[in-house]
Structures are given as C-alpha cells and as structure tokens.
C-alpha positions as CSV (number, residue, x, y, z in Angstrom):
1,X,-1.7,7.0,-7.8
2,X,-3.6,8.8,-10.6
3,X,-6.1,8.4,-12.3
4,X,-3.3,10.0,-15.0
5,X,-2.7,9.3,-18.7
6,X,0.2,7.8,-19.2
7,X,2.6,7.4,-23.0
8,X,4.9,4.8,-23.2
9,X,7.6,6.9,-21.8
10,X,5.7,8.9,-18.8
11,X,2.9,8.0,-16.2
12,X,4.4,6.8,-12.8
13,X,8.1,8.6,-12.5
14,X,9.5,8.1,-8.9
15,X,13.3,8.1,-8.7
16,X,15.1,5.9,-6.5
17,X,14.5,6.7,-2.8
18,X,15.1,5.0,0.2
19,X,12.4,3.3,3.1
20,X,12.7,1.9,6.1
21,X,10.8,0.1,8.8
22,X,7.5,-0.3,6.0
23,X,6.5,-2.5,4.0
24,X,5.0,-0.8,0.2
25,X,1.6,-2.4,-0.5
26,X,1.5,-1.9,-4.4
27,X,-2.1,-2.7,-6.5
28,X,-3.3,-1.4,-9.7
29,X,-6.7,-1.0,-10.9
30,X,-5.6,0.4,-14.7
31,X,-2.5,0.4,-16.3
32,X,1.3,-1.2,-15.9
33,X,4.1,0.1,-13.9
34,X,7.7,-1.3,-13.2
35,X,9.2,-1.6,-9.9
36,X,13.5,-1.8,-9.9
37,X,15.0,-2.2,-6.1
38,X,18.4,-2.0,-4.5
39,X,17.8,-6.6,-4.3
40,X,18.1,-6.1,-8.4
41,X,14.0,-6.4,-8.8
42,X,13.1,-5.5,-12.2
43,X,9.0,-6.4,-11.9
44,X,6.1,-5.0,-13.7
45,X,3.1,-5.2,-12.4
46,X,-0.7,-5.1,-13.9
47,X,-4.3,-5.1,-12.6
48,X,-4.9,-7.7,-10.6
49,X,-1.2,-8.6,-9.9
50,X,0.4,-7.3,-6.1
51,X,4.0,-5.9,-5.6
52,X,5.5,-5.9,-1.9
53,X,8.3,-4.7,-0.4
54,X,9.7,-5.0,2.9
55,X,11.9,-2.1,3.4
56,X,13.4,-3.3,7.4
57,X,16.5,-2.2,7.9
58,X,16.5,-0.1,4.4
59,X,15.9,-0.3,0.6
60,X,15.8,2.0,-1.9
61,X,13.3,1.4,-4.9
62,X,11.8,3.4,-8.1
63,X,8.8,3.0,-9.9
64,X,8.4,4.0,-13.6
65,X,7.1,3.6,-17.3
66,X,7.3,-0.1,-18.8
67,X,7.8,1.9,-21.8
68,X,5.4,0.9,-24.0
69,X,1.8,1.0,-22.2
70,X,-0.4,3.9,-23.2
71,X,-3.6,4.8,-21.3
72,X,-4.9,5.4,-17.9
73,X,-2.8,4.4,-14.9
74,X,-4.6,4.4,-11.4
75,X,-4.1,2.5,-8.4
76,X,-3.0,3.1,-4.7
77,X,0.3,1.8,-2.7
78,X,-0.1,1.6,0.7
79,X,2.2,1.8,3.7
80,X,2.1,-0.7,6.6
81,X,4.1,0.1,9.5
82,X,6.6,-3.0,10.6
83,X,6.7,-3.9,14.4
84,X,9.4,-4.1,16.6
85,X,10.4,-8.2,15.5
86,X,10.7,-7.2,12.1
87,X,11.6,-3.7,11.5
88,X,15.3,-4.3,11.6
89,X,15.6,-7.4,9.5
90,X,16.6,-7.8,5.8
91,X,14.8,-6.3,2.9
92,X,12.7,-8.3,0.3
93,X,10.2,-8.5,-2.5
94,X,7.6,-10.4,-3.3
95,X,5.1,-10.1,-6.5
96,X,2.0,-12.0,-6.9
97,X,0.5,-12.8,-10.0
98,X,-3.0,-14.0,-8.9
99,X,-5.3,-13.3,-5.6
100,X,-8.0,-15.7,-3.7
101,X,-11.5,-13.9,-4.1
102,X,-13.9,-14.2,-2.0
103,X,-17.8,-13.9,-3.7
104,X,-20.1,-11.6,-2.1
105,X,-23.6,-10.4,-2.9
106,X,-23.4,-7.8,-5.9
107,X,-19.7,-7.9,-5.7
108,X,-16.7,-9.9,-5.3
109,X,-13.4,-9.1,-2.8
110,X,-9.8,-9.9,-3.8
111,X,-8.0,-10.6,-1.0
112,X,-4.6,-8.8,-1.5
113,X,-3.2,-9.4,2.4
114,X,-4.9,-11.2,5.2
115,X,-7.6,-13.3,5.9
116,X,-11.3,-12.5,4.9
117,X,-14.2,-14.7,5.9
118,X,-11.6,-17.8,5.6
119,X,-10.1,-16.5,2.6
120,X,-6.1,-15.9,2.8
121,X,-3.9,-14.2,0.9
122,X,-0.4,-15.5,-0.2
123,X,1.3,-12.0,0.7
124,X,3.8,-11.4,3.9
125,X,2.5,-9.7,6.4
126,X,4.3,-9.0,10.1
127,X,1.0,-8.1,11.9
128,X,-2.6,-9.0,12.0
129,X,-3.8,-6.6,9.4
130,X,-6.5,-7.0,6.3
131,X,-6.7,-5.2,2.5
132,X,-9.2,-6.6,0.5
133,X,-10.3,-4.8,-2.8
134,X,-14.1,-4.7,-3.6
135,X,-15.2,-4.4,-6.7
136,X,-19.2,-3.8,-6.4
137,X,-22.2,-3.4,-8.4
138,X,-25.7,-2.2,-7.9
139,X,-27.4,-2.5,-4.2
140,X,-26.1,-3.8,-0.8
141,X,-23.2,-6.1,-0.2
142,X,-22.6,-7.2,3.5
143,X,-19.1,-7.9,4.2
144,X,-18.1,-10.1,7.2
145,X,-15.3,-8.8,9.2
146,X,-13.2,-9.9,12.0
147,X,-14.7,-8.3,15.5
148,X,-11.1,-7.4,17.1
149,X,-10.1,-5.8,14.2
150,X,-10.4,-2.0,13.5
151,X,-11.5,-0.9,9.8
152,X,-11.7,2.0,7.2
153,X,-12.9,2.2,3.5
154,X,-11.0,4.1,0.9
155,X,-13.3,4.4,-2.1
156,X,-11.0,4.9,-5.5
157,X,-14.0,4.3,-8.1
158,X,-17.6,5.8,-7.6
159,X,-20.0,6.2,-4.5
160,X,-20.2,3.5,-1.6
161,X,-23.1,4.7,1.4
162,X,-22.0,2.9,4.8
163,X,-24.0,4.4,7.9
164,X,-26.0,6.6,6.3
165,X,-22.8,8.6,5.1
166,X,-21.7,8.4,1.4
167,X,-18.4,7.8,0.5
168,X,-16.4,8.8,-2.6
169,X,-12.5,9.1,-3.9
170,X,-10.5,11.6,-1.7
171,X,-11.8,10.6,2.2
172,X,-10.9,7.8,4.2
173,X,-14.0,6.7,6.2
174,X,-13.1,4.8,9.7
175,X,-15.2,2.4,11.3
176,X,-13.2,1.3,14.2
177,X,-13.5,-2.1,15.9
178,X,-16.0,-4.4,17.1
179,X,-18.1,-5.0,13.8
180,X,-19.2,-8.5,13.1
181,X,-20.2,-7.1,9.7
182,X,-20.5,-4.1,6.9
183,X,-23.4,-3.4,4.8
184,X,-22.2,-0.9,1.9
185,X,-25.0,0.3,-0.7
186,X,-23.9,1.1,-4.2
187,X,-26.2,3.2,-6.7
188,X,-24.4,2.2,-9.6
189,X,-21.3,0.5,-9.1
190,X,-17.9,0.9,-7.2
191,X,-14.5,-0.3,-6.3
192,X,-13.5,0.2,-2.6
193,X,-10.8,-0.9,-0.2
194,X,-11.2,-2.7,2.8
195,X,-8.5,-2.2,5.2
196,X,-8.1,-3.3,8.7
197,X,-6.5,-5.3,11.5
198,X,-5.2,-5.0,15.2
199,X,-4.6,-2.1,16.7
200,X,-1.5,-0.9,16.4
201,X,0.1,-0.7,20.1
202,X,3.7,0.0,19.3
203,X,4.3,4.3,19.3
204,X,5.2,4.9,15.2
205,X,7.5,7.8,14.5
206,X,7.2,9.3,10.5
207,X,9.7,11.6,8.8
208,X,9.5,11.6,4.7
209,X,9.8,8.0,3.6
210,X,11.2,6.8,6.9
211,X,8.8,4.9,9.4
212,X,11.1,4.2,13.0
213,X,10.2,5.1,16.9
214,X,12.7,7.8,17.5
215,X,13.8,11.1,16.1
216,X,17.5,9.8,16.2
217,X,16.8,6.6,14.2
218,X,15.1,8.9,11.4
219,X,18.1,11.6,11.3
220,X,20.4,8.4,11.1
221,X,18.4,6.9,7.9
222,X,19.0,10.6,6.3
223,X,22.7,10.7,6.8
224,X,23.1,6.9,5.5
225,X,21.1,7.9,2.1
226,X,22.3,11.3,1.3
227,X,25.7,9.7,2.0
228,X,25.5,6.9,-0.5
229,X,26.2,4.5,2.4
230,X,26.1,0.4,2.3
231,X,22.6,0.9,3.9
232,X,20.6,1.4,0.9
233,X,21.9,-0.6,-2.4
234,X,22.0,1.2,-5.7
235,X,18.9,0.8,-7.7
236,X,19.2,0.6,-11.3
237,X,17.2,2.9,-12.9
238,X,17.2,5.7,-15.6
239,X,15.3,8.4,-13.5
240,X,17.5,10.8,-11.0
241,X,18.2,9.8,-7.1
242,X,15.7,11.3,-4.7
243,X,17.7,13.1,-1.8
244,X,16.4,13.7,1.2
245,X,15.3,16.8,2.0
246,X,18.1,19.2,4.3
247,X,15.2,20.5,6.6
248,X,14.9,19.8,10.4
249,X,13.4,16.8,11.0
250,X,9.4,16.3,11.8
251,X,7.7,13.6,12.2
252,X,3.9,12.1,12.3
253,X,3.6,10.4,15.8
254,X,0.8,7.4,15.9
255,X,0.2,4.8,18.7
C-alpha cells in the first residue's frame, strides 16, 4: 500500500468487499488507516500496531481515511491462505497494539506472526507460518530461521543483498527451505519482510478476494455478496460497496 500522500479525507479508500477462507495480515510502516468490518470493528491502526482478520466462512470489511492524518501512508497487507480446519469457521478480528522484537546485529525484527529465534507473536495464526519485519542499518545481519520452513524477502524500504543478488521494493526474492540461517547486507539502511513457514500442502483455488479449493465454492461466494445475503454482514462505512465483478470465473491454483 503506497507509498502515497494522503489529506485527512483521502489516502487508503477501499469500499466494503467481501473475503473468504484468508486471513488479512495488516502493518504500517507510515501513516494511520481505519479498518470497519461486518463484526462492527471500527480500529485504526498506526506504525507499529497489527490488524487481523479472519475472513472463514465470510466477512466483508473497508479500509479508509481516519480523517484527520496528513502525510505519507505506506505499508503492505498480506494474505494467508486458511486450511481445511479453519476455513469454514466464524469470522474475527484482532488488533495489536505492541509486538515482541527480537535484537539482531545492525537491526532489530518485530515479530508480527509466528515464532522467530524463540520469540512469539501474540497474533492468530491457523498454520505454521512466520512474518517478521526487519528494520536494518548499515552491514550484515544474520537472521536465524527455522530449517523446515520455506522463506522469501519482500524489501518495502531501500536495498537488502542476500546471495549475491540485491533486492529492492517491487520483487519478491524466495529462498525456499532448509536454511538454518540468512545473512542480508545493507549499504545504507533498509526495512524488509521476512516471511515463511510450512509448506503449504492443501491445493488453494483464488478468484478476486475469494481464497477456497473449488470453482463452485468461489461462484457461490459471488452469488451470496452480489446478492446482499446473510453471509457477509453490512459494514458501516461511508465509501460505496465493492461488487463483484460479472466475468467468468478464474482462478490462481497453488499447492
């Protein structure tokens, strides 16, 4: 999300739209932001603070201006994939005010889910799966990581060399699994996610905002949104309703 200047009435806009089988992984590194859901959340949420929602069965959310923060907004939400046990339970939200960090050479790591070198986050999570943000200065920080875990670096600030390869904002560098450890290198300084865990063994259909295992199941969540059904409670919010988009269904297949 960004980097974008934001007034107090405009930055993040996103109407109310529906999710399922996800859960929204929400973090800021500048600015403010409010989260409204179909539960009645009304939560804003700053650097250093985490938002997450478990969609399951369905909820419908938005995410807009607090109305009076003006500056730079920038930050990333991602999307974690719920398995089989989980996916069909009952929405929820959770918001965190303060992480566990974990203090590194040239750097420190906030643990926003999972468990880094004994360090645990507070935040749900229904598999074995690691985010950690990295803020790091000048030279080489070695990061211990679990060994059955697979990993990848998103870089949102600055330059991060891992491998001989340097990394900046826009790619996603994997590392796969079976690394006791990461040495990144830093010129100046930078601020980097960590992400990892299991593989994922469960086959993940993907349509729009809709994460499920079957075609059918995605057309269904469609119907039940565009249709103003019980599925997805209202959310109370100024900015217009999202619909679905009337196109044949496609979907991202992972597994």
């Amino acid at each position: 999300m960004g980097p974008m200047a934001a007034a107090a009435d405009g930055g993040i806009d996103i109407g109310p739209h529906p999710h399922i089988g996800l859960q929204t992984v929400t973090w800021l590194v500048a600015g403010e932001a409010v989260h409204r859901d179909g539960l009645g959340t009304e939560q804003v949420i700053r650097p250093g603070q985490l938002n997450l929602m478990t969609a399951g069965h369905g909820i419908a959310h938005a995410e807009e201006p607090t109305g009076r923060y003006r500056g730079e907004v920038h930050g990333v939400q991602l999307w974690v994939a719920q398995p089989e046990r989980t996916r069909h339970g009952a929405p929820a939200f959770e918001h965190h005010r303060t992480l566990p960090q974990l203090e590194l050479a040239n750097g420190v790591g906030t643990v926003l889910v999972g468990r880094l070198d004994g360090v645990v986050s507070p935040a749900r999570r229904d598999s074995d799966h690691l985010g950690v943000d990295l803020a790091l200065g000048r030279g080489e920080t070695v990061v211990p990581l679990a060994r059955h875990h697979e990993h990848a670096l998103v870089v949102l600030e600055g330059e991060v060399a891992v491998g001989g390869e340097v990394v900046g904002p826009g790619r996603l560098a994997y590392l796969g699994p079976g690394r006791d450890e990461l040495a990144l290198v830093v010129a100046t300084s930078a601020r980097v996610l960590l992400l990892g865990g299991e593989p994922f063994d469960e086959p993940v259909t993907m349509w729009w905002n809709f994460v499920a295992r079957t075609s059918a199941e995605l057309e269904q969540a469609r119907t039940d949104w565009n249709g103003r059904g019980e599925r997805f409670a209202e959310v109370n919010s100024t900015l217009d309703r999202i619909v679905a988009p009337n196109t044949t269904i496609g979907h991202r297949r992972t597994g």
